[in-house]
TIVO-2410 file (N, C-alpha, C; in nm, 3 decimals):
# residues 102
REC num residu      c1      c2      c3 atome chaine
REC   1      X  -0.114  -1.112  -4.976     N      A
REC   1      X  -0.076  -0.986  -5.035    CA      A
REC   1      X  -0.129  -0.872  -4.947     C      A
REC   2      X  -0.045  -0.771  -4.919     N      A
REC   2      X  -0.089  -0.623  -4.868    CA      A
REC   2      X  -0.182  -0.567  -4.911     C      A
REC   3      X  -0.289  -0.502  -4.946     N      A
REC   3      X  -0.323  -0.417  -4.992    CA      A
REC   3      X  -0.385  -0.355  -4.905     C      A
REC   4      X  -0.504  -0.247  -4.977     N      A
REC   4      X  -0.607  -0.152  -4.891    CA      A
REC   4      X  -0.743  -0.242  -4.820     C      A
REC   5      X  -0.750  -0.336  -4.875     N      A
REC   5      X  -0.830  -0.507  -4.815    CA      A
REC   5      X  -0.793  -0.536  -4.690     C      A
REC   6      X  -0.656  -0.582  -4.726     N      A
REC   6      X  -0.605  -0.636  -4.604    CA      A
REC   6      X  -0.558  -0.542  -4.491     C      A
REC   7      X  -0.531  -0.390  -4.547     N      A
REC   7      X  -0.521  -0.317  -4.381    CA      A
REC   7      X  -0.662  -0.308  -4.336     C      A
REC   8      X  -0.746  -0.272  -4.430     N      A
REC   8      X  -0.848  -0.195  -4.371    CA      A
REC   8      X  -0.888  -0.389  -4.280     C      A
REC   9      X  -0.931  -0.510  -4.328     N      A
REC   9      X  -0.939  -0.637  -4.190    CA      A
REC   9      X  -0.874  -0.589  -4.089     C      A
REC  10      X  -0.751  -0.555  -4.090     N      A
REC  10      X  -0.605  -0.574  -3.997    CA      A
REC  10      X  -0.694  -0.460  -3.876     C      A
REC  11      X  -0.706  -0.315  -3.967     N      A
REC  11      X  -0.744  -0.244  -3.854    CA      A
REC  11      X  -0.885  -0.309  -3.768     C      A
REC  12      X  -0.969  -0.350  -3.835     N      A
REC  12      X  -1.098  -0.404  -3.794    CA      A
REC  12      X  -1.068  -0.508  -3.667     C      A
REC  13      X  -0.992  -0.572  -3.748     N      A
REC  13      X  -0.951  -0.671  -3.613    CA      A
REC  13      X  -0.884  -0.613  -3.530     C      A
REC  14      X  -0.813  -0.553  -3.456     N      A
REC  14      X  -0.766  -0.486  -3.407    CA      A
REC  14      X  -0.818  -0.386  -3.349     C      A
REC  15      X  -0.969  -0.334  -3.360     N      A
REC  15      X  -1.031  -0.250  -3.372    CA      A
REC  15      X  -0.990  -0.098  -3.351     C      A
REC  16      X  -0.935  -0.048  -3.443     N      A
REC  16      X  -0.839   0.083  -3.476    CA      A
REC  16      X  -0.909   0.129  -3.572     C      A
REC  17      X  -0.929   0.258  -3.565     N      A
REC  17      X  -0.966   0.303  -3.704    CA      A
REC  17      X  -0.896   0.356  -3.827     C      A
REC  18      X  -0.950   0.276  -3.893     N      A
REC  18      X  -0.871   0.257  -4.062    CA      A
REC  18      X  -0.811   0.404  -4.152     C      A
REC  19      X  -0.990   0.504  -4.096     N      A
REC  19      X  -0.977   0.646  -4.124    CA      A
REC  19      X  -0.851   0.747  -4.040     C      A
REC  20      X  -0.817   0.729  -3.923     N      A
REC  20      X  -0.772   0.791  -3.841    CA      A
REC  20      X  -0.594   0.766  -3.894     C      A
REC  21      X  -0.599   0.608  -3.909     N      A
REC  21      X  -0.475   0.600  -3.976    CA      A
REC  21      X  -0.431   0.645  -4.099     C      A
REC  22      X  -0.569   0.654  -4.225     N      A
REC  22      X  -0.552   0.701  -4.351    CA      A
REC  22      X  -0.550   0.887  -4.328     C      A
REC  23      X  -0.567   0.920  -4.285     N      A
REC  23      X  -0.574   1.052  -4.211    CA      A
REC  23      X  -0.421   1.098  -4.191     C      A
REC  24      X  -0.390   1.027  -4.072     N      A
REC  24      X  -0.206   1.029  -4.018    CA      A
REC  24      X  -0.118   1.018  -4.126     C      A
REC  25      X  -0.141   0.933  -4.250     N      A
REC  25      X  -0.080   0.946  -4.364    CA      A
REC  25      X  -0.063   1.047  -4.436     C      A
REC  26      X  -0.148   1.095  -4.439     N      A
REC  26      X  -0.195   1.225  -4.517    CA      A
REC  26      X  -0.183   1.343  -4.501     C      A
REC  27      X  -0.134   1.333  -4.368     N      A
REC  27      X  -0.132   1.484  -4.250    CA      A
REC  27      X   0.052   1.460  -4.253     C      A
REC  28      X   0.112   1.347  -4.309     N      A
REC  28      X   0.236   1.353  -4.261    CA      A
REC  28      X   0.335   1.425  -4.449     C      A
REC  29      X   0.242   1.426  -4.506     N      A
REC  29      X   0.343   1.482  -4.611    CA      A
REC  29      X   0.312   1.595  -4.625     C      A
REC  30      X   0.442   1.693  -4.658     N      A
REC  30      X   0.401   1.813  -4.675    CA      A
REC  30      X   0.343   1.926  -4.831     C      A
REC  31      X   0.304   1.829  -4.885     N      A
REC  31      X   0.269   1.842  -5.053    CA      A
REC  31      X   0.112   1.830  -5.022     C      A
REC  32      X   0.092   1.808  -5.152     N      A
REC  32      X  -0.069   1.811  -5.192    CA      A
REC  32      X  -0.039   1.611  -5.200     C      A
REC  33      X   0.045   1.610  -5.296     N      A
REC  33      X   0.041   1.441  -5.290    CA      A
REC  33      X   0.163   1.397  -5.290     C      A
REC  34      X   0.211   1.278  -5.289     N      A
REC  34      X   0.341   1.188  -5.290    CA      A
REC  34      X   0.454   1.191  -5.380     C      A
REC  35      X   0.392   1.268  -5.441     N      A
REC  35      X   0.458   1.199  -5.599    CA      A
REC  35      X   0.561   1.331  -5.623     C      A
REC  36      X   0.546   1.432  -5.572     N      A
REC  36      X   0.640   1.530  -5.623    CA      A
REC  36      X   0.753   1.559  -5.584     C      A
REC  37      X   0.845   1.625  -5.657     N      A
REC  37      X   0.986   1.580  -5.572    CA      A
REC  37      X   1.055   1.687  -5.476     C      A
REC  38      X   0.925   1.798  -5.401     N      A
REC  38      X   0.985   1.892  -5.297    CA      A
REC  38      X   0.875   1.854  -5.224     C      A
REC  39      X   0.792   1.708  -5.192     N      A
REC  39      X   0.705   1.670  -5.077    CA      A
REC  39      X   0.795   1.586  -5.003     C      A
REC  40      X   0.755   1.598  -4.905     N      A
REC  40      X   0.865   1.517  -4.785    CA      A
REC  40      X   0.750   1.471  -4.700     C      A
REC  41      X   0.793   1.346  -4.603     N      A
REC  41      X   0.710   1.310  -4.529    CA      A
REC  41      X   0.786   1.312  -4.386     C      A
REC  42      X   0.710   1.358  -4.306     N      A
REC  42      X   0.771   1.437  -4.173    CA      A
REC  42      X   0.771   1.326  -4.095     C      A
REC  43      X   0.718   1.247  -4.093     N      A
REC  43      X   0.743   1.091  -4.018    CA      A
REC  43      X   0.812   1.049  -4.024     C      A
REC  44      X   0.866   1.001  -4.182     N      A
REC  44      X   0.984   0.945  -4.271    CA      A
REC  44      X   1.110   1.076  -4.182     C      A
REC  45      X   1.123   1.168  -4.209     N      A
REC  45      X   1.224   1.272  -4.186    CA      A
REC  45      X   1.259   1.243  -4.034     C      A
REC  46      X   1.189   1.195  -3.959     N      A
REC  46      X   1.184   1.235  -3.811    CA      A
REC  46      X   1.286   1.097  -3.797     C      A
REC  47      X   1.264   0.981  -3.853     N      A
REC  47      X   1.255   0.878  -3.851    CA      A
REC  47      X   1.441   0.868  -3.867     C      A
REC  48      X   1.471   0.944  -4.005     N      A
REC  48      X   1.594   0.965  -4.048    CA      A
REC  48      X   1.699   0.977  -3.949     C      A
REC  49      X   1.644   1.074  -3.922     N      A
REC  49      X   1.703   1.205  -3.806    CA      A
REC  49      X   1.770   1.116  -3.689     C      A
REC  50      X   1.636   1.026  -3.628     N      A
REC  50      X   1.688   0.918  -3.492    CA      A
REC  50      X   1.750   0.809  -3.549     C      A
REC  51      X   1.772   0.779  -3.638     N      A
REC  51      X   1.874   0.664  -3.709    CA      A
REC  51      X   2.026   0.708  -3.728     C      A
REC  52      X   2.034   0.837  -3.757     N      A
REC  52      X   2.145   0.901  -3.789    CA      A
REC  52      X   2.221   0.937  -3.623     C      A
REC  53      X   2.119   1.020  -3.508     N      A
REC  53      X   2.149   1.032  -3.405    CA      A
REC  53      X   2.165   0.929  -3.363     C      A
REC  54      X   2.124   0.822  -3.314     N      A
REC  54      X   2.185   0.670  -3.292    CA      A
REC  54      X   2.235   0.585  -3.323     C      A
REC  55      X   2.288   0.611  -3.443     N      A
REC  55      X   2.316   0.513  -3.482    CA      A
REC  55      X   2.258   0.358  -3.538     C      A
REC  56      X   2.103   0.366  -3.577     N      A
REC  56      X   2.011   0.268  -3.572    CA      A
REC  56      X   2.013   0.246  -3.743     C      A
REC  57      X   2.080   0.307  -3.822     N      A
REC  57      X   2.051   0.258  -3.970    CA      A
REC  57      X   2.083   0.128  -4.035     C      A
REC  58      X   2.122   0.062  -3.934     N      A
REC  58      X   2.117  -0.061  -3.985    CA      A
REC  58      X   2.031  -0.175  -3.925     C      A
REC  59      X   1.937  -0.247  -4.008     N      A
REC  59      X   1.805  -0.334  -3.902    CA      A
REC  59      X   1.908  -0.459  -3.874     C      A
REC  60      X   1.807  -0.535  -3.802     N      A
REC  60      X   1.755  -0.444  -3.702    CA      A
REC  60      X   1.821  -0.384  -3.587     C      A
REC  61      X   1.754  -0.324  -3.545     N      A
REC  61      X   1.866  -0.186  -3.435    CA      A
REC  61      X   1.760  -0.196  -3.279     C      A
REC  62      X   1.807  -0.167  -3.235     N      A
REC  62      X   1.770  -0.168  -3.075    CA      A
REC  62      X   1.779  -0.062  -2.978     C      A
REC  63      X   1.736   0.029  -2.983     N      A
REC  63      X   1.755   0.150  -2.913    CA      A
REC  63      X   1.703   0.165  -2.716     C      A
REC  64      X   1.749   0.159  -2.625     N      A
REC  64      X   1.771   0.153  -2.463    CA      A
REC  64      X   1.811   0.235  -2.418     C      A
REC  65      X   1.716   0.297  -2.346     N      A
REC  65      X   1.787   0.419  -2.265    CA      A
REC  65      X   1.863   0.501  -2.347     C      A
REC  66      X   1.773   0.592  -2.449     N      A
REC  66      X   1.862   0.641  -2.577    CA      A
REC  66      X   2.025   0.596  -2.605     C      A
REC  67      X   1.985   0.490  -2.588     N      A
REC  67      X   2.126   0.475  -2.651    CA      A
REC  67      X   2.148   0.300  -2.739     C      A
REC  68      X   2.221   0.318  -2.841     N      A
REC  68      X   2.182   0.204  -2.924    CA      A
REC  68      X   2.248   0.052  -2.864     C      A
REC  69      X   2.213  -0.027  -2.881     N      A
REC  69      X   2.241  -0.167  -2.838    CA      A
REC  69      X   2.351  -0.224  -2.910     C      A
REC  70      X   2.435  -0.266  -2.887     N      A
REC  70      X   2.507  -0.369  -2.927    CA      A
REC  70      X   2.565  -0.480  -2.888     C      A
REC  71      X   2.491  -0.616  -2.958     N      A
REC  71      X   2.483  -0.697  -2.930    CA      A
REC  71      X   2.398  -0.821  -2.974     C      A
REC  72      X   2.414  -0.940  -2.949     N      A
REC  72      X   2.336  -1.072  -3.018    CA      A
REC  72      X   2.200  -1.003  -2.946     C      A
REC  73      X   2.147  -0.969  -3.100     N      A
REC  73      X   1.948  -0.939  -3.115    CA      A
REC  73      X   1.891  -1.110  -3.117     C      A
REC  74      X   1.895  -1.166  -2.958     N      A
REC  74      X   1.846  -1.223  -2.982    CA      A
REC  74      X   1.767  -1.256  -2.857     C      A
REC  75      X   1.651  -1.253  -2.797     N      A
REC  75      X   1.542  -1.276  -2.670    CA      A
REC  75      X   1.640  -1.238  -2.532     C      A
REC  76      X   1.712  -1.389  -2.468     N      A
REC  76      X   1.766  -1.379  -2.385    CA      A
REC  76      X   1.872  -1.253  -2.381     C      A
REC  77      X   1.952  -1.186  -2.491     N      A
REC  77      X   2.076  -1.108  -2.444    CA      A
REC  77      X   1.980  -0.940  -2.483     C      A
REC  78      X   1.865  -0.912  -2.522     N      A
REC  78      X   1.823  -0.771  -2.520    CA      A
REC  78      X   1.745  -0.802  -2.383     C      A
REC  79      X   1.690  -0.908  -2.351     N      A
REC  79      X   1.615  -0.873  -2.227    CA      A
REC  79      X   1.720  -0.894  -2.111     C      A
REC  80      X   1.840  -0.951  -2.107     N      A
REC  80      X   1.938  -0.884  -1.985    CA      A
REC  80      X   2.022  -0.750  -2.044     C      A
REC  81      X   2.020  -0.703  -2.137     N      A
REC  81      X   2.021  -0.558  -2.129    CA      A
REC  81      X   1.893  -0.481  -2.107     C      A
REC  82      X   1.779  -0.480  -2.126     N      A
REC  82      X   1.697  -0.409  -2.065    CA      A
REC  82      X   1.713  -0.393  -1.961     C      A
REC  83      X   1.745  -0.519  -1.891     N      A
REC  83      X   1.748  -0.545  -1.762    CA      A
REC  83      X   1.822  -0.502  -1.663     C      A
REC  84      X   1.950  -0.481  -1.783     N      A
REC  84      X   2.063  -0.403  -1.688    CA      A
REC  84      X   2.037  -0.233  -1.690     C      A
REC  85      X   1.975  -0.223  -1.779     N      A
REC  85      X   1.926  -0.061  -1.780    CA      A
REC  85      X   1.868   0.004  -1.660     C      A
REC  86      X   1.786  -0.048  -1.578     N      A
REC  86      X   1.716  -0.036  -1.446    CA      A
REC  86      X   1.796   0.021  -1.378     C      A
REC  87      X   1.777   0.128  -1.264     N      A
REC  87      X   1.862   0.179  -1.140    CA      A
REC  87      X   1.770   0.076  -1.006     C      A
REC  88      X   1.641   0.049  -1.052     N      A
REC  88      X   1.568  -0.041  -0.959    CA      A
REC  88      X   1.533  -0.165  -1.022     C      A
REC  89      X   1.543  -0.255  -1.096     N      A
REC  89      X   1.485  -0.353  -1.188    CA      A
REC  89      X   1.387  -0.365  -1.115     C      A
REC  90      X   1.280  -0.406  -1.196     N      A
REC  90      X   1.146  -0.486  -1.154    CA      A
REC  90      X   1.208  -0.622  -1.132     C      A
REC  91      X   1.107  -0.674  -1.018     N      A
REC  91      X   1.115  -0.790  -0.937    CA      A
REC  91      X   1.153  -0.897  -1.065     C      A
REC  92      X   1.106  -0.940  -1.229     N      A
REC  92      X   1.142  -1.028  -1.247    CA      A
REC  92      X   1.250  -1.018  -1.365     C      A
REC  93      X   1.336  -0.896  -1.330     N      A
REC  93      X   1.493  -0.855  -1.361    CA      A
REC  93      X   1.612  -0.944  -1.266     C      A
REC  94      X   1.532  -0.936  -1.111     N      A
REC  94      X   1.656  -0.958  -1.061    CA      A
REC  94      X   1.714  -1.094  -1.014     C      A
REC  95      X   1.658  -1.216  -1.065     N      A
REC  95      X   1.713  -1.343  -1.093    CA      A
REC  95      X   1.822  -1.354  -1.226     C      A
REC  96      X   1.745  -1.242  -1.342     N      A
REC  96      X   1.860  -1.314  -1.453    CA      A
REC  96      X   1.997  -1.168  -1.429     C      A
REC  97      X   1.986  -1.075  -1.307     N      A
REC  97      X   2.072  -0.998  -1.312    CA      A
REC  97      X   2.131  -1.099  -1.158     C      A
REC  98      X   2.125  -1.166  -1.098     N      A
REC  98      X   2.162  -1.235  -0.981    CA      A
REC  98      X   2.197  -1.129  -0.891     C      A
REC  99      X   2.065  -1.077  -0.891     N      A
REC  99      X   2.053  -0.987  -0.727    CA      A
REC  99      X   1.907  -0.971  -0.688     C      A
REC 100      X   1.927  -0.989  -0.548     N      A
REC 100      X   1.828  -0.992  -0.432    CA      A
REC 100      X   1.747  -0.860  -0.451     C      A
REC 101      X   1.610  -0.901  -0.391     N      A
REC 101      X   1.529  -0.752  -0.432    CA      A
REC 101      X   1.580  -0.658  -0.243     C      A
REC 102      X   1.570  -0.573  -0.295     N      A
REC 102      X   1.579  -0.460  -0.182    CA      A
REC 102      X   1.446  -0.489  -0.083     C      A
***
């Protein structure tokens, strides 16, 4: 189960601080608290905004070189589109793009 237990381990392990994140939460709505219905959360909003501009509202979504992916989300076919994204690929792009390094 999720709770305030299990983030606050998660951050520990991870060693992040728990406060800094409970903080970022808190700094992102624009109310006193959550619950009212002219508080908005500017994260959430921002979040909207690039789903709508890309086209990403449906999961999962894949966004490259601002621009959205389409295609089997699956290992091999996003990492030869990354791959094709390059004007230089890194050295271990250019076997699964079948070209020689410069």
């Amino acid at each position: 189960m999720v709770n305030e237990d299990c983030s606050k381990r998660a951050h520990q392990k991870l060693g992040l601080s728990y406060k800094d994140t409970e903080n970022c939460v808190k700094e992102s709505f624009t109310g006193p608290d959550w619950v009212s219905a002219d508080t908005y959360n500017t994260i959430i909003d921002d979040e909207i905004k690039y789903w709508k501009f890309y086209g990403t509202n449906i999961y999962p979504s894949i966004v490259i070189n601002k621009k959205t992916y389409r295609g089997q989300i699956e290992p091999l076919s996003v990492y030869n589109a990354l791959c094709a994204g390059f004007k230089d690929p890194p050295q271990q792009c250019l076997k699964t793009l079948h070209r020689e390094p410069k």
